[in-house]
PDB file of N, CA, C and O in Angstrom, chain B, residues numbered from 101:
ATOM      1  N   UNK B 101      75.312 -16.733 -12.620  1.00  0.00           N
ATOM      2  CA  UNK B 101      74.042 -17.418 -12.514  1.00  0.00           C
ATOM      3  C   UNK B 101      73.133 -16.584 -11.634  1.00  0.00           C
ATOM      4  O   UNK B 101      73.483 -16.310 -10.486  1.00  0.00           O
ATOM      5  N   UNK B 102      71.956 -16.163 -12.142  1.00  0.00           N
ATOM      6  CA  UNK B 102      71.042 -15.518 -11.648  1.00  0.00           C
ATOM      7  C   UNK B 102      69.381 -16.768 -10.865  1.00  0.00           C
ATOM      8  O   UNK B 102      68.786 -17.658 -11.471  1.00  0.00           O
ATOM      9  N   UNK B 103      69.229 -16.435  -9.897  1.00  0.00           N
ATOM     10  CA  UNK B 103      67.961 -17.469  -9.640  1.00  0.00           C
ATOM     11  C   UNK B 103      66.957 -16.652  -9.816  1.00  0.00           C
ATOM     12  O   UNK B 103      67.101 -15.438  -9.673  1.00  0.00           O
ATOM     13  N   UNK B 104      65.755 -17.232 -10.165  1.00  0.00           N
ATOM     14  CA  UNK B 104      64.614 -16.536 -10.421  1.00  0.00           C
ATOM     15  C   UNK B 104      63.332 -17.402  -9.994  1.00  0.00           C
ATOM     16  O   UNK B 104      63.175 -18.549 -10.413  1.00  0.00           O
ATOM     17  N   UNK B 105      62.406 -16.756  -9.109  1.00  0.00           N
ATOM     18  CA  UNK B 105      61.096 -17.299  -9.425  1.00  0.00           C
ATOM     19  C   UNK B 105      59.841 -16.402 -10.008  1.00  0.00           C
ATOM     20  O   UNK B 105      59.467 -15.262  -9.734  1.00  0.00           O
ATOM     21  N   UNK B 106      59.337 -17.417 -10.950  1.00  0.00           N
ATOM     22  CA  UNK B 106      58.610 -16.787 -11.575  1.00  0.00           C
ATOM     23  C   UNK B 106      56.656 -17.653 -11.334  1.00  0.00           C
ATOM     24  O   UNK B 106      56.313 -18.791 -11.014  1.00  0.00           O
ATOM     25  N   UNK B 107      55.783 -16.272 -11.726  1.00  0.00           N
ATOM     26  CA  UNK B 107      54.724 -16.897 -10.923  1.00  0.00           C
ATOM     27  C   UNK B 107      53.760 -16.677 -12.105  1.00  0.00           C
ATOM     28  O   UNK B 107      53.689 -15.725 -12.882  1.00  0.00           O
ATOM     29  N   UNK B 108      53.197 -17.558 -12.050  1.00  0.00           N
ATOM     30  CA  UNK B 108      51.850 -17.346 -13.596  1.00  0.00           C
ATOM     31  C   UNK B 108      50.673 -17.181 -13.037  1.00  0.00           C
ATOM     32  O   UNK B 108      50.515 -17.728 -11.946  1.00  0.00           O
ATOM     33  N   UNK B 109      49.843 -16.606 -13.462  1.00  0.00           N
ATOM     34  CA  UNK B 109      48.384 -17.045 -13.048  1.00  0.00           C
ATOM     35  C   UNK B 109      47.498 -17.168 -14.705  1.00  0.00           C
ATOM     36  O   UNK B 109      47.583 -16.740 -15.856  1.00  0.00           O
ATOM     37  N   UNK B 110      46.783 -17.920 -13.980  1.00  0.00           N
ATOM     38  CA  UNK B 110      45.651 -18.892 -14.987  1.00  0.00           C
ATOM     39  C   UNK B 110      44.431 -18.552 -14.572  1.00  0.00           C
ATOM     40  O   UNK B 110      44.060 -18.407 -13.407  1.00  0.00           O
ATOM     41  N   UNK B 111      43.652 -18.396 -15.821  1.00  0.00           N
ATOM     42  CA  UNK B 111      41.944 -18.562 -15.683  1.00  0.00           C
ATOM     43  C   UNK B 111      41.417 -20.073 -16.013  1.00  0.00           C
ATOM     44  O   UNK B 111      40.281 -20.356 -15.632  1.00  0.00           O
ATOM     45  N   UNK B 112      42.073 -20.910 -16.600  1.00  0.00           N
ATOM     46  CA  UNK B 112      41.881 -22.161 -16.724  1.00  0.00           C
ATOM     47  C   UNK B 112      42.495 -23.198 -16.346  1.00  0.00           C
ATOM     48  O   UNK B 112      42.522 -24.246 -16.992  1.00  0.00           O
ATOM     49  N   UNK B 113      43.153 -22.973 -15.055  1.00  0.00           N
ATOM     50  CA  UNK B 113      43.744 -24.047 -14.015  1.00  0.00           C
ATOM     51  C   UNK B 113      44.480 -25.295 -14.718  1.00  0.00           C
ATOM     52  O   UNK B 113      45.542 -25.254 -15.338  1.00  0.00           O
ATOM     53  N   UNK B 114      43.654 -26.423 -14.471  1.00  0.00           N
ATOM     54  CA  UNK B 114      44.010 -27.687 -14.993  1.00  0.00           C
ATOM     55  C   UNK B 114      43.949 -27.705 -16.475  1.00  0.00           C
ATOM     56  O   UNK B 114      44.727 -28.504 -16.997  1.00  0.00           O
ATOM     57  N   UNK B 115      43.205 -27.009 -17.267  1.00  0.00           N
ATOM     58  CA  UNK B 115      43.037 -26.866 -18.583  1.00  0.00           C
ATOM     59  C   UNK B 115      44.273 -26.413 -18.951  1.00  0.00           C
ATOM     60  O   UNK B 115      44.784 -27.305 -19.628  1.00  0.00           O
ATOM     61  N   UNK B 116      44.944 -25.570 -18.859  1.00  0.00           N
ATOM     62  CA  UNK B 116      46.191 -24.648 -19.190  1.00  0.00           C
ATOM     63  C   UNK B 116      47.326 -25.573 -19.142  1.00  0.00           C
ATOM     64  O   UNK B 116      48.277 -25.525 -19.922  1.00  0.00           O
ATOM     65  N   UNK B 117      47.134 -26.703 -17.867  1.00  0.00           N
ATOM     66  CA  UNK B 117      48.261 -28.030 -17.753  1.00  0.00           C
ATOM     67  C   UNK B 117      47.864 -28.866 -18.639  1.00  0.00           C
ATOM     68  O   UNK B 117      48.745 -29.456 -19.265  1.00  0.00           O
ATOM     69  N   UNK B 118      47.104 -29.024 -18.803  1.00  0.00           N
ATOM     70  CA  UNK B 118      46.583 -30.294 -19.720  1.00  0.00           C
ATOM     71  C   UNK B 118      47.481 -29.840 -20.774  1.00  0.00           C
ATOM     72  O   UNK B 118      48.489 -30.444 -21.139  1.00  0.00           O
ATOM     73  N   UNK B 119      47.037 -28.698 -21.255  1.00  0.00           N
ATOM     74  CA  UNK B 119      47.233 -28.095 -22.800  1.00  0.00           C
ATOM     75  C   UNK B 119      48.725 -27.881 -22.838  1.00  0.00           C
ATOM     76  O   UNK B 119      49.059 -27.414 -23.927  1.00  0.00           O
ATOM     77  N   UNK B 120      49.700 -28.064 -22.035  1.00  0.00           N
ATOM     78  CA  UNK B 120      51.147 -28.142 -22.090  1.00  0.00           C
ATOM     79  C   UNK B 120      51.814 -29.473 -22.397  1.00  0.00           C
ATOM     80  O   UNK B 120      52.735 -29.856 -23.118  1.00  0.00           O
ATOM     81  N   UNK B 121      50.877 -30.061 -21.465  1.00  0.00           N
ATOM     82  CA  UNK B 121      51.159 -31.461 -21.235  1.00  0.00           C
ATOM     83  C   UNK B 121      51.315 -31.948 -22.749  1.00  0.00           C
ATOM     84  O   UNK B 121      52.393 -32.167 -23.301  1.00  0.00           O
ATOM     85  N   UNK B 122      50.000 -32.082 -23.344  1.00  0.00           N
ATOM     86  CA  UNK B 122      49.814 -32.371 -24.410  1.00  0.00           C
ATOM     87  C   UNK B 122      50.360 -31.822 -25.412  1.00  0.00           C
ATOM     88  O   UNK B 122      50.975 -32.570 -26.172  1.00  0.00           O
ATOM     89  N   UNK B 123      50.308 -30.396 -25.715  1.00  0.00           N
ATOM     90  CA  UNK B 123      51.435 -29.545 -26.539  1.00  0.00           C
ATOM     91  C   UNK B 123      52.847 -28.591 -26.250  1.00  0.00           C
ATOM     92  O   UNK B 123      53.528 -27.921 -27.027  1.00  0.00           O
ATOM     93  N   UNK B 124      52.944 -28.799 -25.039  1.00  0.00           N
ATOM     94  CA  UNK B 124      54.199 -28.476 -24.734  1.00  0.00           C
ATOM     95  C   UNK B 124      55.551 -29.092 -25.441  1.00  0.00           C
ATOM     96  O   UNK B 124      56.311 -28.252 -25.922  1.00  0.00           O
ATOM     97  N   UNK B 125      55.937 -30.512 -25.554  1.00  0.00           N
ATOM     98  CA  UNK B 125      56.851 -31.106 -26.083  1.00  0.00           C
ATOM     99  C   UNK B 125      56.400 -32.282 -27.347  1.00  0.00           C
ATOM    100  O   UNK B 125      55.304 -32.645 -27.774  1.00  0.00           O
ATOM    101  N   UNK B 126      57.567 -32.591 -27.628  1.00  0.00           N
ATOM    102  CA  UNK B 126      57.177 -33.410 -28.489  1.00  0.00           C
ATOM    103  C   UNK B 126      56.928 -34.497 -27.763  1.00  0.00           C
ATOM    104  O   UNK B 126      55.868 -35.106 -27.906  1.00  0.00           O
ATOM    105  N   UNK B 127      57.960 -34.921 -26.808  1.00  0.00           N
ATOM    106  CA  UNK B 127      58.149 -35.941 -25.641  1.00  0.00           C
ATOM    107  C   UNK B 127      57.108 -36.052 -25.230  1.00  0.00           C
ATOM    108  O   UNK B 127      56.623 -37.166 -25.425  1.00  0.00           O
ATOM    109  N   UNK B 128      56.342 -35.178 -24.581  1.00  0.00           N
ATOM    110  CA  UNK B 128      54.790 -35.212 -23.661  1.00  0.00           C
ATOM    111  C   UNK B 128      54.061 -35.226 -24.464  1.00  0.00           C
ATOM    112  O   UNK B 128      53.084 -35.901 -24.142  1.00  0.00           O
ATOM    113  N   UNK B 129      53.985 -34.766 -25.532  1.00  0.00           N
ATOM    114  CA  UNK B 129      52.819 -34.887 -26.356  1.00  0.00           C
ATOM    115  C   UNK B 129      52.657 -36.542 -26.681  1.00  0.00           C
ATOM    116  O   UNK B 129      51.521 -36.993 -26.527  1.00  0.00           O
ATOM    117  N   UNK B 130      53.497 -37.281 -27.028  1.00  0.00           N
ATOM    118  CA  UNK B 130      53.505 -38.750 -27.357  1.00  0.00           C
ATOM    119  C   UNK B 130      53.543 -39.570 -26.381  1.00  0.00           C
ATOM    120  O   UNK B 130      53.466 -40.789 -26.533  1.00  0.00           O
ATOM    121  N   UNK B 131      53.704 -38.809 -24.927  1.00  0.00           N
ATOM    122  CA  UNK B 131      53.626 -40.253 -23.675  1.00  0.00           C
ATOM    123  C   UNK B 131      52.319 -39.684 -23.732  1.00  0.00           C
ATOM    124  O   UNK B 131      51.694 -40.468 -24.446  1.00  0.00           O
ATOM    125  N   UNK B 132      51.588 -38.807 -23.401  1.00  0.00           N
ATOM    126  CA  UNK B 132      50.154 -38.646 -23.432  1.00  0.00           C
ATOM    127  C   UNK B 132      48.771 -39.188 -24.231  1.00  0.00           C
ATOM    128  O   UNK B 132      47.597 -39.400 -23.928  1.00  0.00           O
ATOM    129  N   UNK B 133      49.821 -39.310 -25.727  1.00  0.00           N
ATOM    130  CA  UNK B 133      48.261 -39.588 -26.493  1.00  0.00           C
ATOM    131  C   UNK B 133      48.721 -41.213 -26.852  1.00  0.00           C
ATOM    132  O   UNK B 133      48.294 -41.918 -27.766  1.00  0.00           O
ATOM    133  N   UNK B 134      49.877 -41.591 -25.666  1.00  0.00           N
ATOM    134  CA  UNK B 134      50.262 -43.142 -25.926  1.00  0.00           C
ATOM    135  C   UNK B 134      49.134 -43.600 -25.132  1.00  0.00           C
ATOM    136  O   UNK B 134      48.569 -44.655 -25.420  1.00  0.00           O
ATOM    137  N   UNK B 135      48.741 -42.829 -24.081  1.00  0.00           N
ATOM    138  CA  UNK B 135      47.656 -43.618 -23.285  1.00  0.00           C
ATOM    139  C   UNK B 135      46.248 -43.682 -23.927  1.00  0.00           C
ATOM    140  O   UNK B 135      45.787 -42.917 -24.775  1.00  0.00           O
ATOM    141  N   UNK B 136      45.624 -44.827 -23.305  1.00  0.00           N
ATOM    142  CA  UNK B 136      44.050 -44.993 -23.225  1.00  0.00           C
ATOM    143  C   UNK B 136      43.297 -43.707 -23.605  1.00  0.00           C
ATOM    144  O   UNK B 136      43.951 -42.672 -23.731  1.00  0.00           O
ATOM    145  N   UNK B 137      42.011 -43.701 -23.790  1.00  0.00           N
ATOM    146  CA  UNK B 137      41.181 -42.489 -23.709  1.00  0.00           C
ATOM    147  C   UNK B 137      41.137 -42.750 -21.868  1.00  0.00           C
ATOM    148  O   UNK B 137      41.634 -42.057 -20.981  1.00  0.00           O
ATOM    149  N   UNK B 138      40.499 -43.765 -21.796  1.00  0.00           N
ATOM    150  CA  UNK B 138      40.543 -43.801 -20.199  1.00  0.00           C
ATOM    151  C   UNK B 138      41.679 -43.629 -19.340  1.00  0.00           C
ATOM    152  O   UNK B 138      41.520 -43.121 -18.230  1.00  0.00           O
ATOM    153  N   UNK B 139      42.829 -44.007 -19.745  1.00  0.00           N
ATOM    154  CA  UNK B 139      44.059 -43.017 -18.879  1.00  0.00           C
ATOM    155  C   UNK B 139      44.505 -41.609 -18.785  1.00  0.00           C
ATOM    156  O   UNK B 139      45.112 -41.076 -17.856  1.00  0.00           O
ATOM    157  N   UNK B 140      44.053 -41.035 -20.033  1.00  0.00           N
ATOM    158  CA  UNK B 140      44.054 -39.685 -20.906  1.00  0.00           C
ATOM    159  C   UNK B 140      42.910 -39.157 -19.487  1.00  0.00           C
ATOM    160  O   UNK B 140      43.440 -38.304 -18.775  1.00  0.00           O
ATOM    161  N   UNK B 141      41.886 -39.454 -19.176  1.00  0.00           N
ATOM    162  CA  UNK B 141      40.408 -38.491 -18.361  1.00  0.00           C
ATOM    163  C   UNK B 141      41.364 -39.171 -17.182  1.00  0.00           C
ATOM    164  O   UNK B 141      41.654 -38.234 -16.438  1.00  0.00           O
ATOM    165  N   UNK B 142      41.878 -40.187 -16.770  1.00  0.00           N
ATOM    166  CA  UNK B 142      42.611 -40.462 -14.968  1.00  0.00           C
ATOM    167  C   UNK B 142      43.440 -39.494 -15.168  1.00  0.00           C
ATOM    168  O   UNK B 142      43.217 -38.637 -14.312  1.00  0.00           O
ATOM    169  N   UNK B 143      44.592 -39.070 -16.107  1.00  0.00           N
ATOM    170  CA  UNK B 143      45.066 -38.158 -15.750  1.00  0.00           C
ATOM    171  C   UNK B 143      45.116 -36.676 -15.745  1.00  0.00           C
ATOM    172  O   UNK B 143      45.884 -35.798 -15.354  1.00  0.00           O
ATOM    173  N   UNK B 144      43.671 -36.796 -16.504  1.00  0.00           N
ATOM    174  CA  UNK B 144      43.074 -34.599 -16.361  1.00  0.00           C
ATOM    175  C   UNK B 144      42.627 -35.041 -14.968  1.00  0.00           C
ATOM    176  O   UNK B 144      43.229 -34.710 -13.947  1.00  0.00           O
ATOM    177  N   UNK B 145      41.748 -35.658 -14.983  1.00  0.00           N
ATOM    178  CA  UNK B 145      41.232 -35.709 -13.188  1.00  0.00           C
ATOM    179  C   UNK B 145      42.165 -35.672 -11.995  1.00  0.00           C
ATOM    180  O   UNK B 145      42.145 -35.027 -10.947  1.00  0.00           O
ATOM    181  N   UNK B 146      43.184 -36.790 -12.618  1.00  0.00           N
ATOM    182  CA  UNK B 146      44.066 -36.241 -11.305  1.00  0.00           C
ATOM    183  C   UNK B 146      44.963 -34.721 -10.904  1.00  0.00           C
ATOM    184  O   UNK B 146      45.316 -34.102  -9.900  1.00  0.00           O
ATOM    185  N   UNK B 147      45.042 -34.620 -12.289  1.00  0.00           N
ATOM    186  CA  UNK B 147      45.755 -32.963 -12.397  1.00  0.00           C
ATOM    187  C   UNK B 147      44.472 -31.801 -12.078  1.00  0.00           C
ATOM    188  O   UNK B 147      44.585 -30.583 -11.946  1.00  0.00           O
ATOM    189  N   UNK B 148      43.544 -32.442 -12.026  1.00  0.00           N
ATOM    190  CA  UNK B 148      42.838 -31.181 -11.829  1.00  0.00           C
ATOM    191  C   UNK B 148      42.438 -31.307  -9.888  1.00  0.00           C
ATOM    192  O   UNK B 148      41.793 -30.480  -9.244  1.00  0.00           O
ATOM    193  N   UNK B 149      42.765 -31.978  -9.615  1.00  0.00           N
ATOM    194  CA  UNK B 149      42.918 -32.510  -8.214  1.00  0.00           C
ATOM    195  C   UNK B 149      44.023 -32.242  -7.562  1.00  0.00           C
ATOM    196  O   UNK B 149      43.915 -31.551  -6.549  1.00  0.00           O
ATOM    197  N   UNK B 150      45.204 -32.666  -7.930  1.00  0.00           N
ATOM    198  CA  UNK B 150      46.011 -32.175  -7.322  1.00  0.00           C
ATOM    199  C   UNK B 150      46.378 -30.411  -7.509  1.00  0.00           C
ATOM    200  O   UNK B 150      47.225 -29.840  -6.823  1.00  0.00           O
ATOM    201  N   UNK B 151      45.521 -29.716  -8.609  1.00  0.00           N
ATOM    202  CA  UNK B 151      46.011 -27.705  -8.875  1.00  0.00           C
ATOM    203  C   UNK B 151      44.728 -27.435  -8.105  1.00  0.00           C
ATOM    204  O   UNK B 151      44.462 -26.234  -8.154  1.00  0.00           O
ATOM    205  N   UNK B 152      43.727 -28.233  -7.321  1.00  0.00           N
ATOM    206  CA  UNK B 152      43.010 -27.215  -6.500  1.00  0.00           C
ATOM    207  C   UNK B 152      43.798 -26.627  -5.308  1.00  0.00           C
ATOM    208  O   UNK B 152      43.270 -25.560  -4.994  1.00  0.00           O
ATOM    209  N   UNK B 153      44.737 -26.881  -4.616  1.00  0.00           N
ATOM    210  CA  UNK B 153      45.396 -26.497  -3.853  1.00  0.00           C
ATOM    211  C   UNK B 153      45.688 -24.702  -3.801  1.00  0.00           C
ATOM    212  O   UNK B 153      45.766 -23.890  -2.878  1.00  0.00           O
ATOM    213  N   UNK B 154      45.817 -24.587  -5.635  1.00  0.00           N
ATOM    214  CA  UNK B 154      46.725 -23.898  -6.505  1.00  0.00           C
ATOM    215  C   UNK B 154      45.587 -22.884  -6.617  1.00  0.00           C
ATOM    216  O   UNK B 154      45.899 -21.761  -7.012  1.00  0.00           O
ATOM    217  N   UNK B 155      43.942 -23.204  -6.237  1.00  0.00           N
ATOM    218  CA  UNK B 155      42.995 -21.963  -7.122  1.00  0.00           C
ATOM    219  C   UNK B 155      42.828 -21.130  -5.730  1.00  0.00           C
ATOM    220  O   UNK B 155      43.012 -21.313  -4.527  1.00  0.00           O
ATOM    221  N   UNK B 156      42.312 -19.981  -6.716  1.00  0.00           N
ATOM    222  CA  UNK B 156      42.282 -18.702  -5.512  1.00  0.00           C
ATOM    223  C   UNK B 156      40.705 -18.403  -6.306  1.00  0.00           C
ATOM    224  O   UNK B 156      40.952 -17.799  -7.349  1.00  0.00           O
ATOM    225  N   UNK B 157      39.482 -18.583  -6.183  1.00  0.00           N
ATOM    226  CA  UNK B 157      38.286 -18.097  -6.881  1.00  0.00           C
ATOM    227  C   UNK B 157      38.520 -18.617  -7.706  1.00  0.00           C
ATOM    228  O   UNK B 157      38.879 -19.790  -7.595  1.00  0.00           O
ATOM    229  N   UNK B 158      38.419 -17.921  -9.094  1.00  0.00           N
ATOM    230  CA  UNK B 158      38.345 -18.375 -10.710  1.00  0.00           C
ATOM    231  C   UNK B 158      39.837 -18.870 -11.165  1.00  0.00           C
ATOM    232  O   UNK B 158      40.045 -19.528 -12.184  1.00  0.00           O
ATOM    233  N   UNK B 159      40.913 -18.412 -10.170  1.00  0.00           N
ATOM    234  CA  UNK B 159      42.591 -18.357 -11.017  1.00  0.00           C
ATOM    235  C   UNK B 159      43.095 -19.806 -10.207  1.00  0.00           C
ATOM    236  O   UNK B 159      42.783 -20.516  -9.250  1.00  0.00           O
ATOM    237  N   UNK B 160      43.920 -19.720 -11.111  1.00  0.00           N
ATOM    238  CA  UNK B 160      45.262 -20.723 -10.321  1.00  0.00           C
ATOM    239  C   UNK B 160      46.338 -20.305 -10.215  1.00  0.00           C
ATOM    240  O   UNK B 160      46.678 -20.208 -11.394  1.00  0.00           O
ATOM    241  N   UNK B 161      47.485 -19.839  -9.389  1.00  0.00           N
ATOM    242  CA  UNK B 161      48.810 -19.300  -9.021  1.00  0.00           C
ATOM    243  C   UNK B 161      49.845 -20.313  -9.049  1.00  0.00           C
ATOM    244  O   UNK B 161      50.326 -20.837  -8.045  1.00  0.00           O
ATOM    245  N   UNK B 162      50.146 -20.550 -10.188  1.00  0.00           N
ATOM    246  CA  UNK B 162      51.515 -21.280 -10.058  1.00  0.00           C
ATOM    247  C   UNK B 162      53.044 -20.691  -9.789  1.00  0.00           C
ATOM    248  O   UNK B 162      53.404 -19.712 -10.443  1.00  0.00           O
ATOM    249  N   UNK B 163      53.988 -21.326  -8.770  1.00  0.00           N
ATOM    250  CA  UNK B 163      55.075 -20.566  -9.106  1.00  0.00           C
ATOM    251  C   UNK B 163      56.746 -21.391  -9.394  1.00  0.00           C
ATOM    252  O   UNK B 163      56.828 -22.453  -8.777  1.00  0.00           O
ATOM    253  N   UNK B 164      57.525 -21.165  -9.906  1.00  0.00           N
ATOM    254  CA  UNK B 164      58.157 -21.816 -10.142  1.00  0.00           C
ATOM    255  C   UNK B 164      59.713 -21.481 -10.536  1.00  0.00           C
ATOM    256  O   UNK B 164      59.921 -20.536 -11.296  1.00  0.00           O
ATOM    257  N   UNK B 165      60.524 -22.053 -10.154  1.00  0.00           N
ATOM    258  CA  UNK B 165      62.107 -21.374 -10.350  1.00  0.00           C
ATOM    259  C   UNK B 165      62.923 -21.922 -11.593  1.00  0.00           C
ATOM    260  O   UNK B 165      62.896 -22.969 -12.241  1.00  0.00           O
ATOM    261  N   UNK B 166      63.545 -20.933 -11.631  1.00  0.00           N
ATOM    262  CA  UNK B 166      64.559 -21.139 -12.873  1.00  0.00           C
ATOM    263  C   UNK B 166      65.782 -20.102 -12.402  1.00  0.00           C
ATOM    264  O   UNK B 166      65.571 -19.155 -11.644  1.00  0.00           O
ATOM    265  N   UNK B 167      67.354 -20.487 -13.075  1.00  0.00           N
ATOM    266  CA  UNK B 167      68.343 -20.147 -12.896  1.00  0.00           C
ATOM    267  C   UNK B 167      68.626 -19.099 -14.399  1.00  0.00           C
ATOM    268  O   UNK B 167      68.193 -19.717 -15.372  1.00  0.00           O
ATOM    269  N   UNK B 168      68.855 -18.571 -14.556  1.00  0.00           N
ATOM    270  CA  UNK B 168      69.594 -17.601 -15.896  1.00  0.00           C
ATOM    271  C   UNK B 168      70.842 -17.253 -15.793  1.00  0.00           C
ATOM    272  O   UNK B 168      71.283 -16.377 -15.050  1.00  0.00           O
ATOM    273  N   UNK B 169      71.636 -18.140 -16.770  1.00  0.00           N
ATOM    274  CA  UNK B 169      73.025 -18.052 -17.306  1.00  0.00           C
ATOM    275  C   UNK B 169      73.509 -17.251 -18.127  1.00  0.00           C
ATOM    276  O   UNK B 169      72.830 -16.968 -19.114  1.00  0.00           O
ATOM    277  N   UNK B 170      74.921 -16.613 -17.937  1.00  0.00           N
ATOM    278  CA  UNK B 170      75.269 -15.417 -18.976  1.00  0.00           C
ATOM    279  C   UNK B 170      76.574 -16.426 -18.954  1.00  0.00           C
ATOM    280  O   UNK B 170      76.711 -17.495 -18.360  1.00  0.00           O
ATOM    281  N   UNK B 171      77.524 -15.677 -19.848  1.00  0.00           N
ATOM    282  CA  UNK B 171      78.627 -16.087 -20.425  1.00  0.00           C
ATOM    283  C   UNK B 171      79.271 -15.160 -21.424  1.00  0.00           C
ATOM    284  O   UNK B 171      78.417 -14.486 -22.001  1.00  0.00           O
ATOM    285  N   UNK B 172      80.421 -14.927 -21.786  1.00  0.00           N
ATOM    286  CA  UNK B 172      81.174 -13.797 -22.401  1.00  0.00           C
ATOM    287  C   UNK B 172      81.931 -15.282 -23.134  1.00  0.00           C
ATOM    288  O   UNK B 172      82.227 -16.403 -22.721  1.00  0.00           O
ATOM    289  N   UNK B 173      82.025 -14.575 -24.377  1.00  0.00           N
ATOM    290  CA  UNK B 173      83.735 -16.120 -25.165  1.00  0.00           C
ATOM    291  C   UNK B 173      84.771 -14.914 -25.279  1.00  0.00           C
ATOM    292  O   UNK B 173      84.440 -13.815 -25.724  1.00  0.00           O
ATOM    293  N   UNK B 174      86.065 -15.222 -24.833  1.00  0.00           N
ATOM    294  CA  UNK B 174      87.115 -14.640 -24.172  1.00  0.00           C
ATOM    295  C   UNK B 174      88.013 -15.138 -24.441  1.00  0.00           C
ATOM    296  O   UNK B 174      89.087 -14.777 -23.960  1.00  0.00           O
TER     297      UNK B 174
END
């Protein structure tokens, strides 16, 4: 097991989450467009609220870990 962090940067911050949110899974895609239009804008607003933390000027720096597994069949 290998650990890894890996770091993205974005020109469209909250836009780039949205657009996962919504097309990332099948799962997220259907709790998302289960909501309201008006819960749908509470929750870009809040996501775009909570990734200012995240902007540097125009970008946003996300970073984030993951493990990478190998295996041999023996």
């Amino acid at each position: 097991r290998s650990d890894i962090t890996i770091e993205t940067v974005s020109g469209n911050g909250p836009a780039d989450v949205i657009d996962i949110l919504e097309n990332g899974s099948v799962r997220s895609r259907a709790l998302f467009q289960a909501q309201t239009p008006g819960a749908q804008d509470a929750i870009r607003a809040a996501l775009a609220e909570l990734l200012e933390p995240f902007r540097s000027g125009d970008s946003w720096t996300f970073t984030s870990s993951a493990f990478v597994l190998t295996a041999d069949r023996t």
